[in-house]
C-alpha positions in Angstrom: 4.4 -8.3 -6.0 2.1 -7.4 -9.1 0.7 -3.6 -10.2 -1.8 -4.3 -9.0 -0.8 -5.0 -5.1 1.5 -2.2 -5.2 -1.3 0.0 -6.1 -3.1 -0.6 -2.9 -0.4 -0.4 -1.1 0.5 3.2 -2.7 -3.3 4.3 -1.6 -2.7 2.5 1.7 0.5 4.8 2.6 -2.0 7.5 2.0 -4.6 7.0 4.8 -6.9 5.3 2.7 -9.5 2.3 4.0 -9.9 -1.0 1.7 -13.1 0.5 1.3 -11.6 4.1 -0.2 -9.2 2.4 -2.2 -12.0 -0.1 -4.2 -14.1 3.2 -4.6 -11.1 4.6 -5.9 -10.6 1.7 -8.0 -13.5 0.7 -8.9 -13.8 -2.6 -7.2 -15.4 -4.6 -4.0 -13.4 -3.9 -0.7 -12.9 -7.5 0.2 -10.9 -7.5 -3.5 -8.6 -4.8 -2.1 -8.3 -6.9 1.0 -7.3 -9.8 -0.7 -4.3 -7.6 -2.8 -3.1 -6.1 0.9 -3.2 -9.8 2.4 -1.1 -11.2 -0.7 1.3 -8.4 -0.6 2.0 -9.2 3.2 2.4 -12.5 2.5 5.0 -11.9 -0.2 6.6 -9.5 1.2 7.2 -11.7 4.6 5.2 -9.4 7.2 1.8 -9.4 9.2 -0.2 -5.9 8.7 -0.3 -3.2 6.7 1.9 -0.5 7.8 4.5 -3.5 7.5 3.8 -4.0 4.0 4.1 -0.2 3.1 7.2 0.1 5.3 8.7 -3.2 3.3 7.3 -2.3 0.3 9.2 1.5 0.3 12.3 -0.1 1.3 12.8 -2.6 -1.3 11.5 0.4 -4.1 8.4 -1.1 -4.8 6.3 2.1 -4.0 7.3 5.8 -3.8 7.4 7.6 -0.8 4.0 9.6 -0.6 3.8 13.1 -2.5 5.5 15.8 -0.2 7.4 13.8 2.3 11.3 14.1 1.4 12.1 10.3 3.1 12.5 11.8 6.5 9.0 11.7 7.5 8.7 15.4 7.5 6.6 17.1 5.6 9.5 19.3 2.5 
């Protein structure tokens, strides 16, 4: 997966739309959709939560500030 994808992925764990993240990034939202849909694909699953989910258990994204791996709020 490159930078890149994992970066969306990162703001996607956090809530945000494709539209938040390319504000937050400075690019289109349909760019953003395009990073999420190849991260899916390479990471062998269908939607987004998937891809977070996949992507935190393989280490290629943090767990979100605050949350101690449990789901609960430290």
């Amino acid at each position: 997966m490159s930078p890149r994808q994992a970066e969306c992925l990162f703001w996607v764990q956090q809530g945000k739309s494709s539209r938040d993240i390319g504000t937050i990034l400075g690019v289109s939202h349909r760019i953003i959709e395009r990073h999420v849909f190849r991260a899916c694909a390479k990471l062998g699953v269908r939607t987004r939560l998937q891809a977070v989910l996949r992507a935190r258990s393989l280490g290629l994204i943090a767990d979100p500030p605050g949350r101690n791996g449990t789901g609960r709020v430290s």
